[in-house]
N, C-alpha and C positions, 0 to 999 in steps of 0.2 A: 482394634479392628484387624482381622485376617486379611492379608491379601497374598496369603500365598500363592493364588492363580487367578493374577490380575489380568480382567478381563475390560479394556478400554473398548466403549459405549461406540456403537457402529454408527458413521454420521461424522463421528470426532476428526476433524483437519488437524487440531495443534496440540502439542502435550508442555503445557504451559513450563516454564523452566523452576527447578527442582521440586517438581512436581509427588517424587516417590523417592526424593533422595532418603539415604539412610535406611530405606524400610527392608530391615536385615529379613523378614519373614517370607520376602518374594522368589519365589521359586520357576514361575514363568510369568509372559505374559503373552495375552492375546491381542491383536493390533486389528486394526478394521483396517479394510481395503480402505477406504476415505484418508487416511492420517497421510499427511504431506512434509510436516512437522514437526523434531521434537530436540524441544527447548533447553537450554545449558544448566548441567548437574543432574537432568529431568530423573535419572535412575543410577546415580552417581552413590557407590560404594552399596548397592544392593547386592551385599555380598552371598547372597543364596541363589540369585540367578542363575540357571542352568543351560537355558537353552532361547535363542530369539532367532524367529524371521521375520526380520520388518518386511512389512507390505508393497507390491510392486511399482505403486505410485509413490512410496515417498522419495523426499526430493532435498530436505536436509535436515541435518544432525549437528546439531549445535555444540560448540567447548564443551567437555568432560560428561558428554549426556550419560556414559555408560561406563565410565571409568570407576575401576574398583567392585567392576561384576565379572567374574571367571563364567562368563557365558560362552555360549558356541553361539555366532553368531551370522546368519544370513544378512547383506548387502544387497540390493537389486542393483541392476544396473537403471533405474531410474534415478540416482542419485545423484547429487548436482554440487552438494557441498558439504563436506565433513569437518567441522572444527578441531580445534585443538585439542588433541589427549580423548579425545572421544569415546577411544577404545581403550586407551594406556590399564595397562596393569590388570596381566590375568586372562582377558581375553582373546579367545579363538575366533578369526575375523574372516569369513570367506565371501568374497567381494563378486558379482556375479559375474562373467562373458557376455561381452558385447562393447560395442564403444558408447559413450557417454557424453554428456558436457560437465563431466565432474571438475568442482572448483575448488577440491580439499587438497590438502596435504598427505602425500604419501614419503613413508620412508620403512628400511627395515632394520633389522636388529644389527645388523651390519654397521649401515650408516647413521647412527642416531646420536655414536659419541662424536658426531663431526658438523657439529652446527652452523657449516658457515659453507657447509658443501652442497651441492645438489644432486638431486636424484632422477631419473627418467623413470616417470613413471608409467606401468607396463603397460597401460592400453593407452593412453593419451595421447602419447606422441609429442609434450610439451614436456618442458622441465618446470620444476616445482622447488621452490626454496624451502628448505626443512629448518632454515633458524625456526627454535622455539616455538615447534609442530611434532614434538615428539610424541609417540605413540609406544613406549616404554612397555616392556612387557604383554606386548600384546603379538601372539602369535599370527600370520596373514597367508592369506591363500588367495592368489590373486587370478582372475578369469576361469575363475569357480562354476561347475553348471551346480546345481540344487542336487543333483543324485551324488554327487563328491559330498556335498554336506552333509547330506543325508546317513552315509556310509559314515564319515567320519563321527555323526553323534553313535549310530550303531557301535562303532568299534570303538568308543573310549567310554560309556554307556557301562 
């Protein structure tokens, strides 16, 4: 089966967990405004991913859901909780402007060989323990509008 331009069914709240792992064929995907949801390894080592904007309503992102997709990747600031490694490895992560009730894990390339350290994370205002929340390889742009993301797929495109 093709799923080079996965297209998730409008209506869809949860993207059950490893849902599309492995499916080296995926190239984008389309998310419905509805998806709130998406579940651990859900797109994990889809290694053709190009490009992702989750939808303004989701609200969490479970362990390693996108890990090992070199995607450029849009965050809203609806988002509420980022698991472990989520992004790790390869991916371009720009995270939206505004404040939140985000309950993930941030850290950056800086601080990741120092696991017992913590971080302020940039809009929150709280510190965040980064033991064993590493996001390894994963490039971040933090208080991102959409036209920044926009530009940066144009310019590495």
């Amino acid at each position: 089966m093709d799923h080079k331009n996965t297209i998730i069914p409008n209506g869809t709240t949860k993207i059950e967990a490893h849902a599309y792992e492995n499916k080296q064929d995926i190239e984008s995907v389309a998310f419905p405004t509805s998806l709130k949801y998406i579940g651990e390894n859900a797109f994990y080592n889809c290694s053709s991913l190009k490009v992702m904007e989750l939808p303004s309503g989701i609200e969490w992102i479970e362990h390693r859901a996108f890990k090992g997709c070199p995607a450029v990747i849009f965050v809203p600031k609806s988002i509420r909780h980022i698991g472990a490694e989520a992004f790790a490895k390869n991916a371009v992560v720009f995270f939206e402007s505004g404040e939140n009730d985000f309950d993930g894990y941030y850290n950056d390339q800086v601080v990741y060989d120092y696991p017992d350290s913590y971080y302020r994370g940039p809009s929150m205002g709280v510190d965040h323990i980064i033991t064993r929340y590493y996001q390894t390889g994963c490039k971040r742009f933090y208080n991102a509008t959409h036209a920044e993301f926009l530009a940066y797929i144009k310019e590495h495109s």
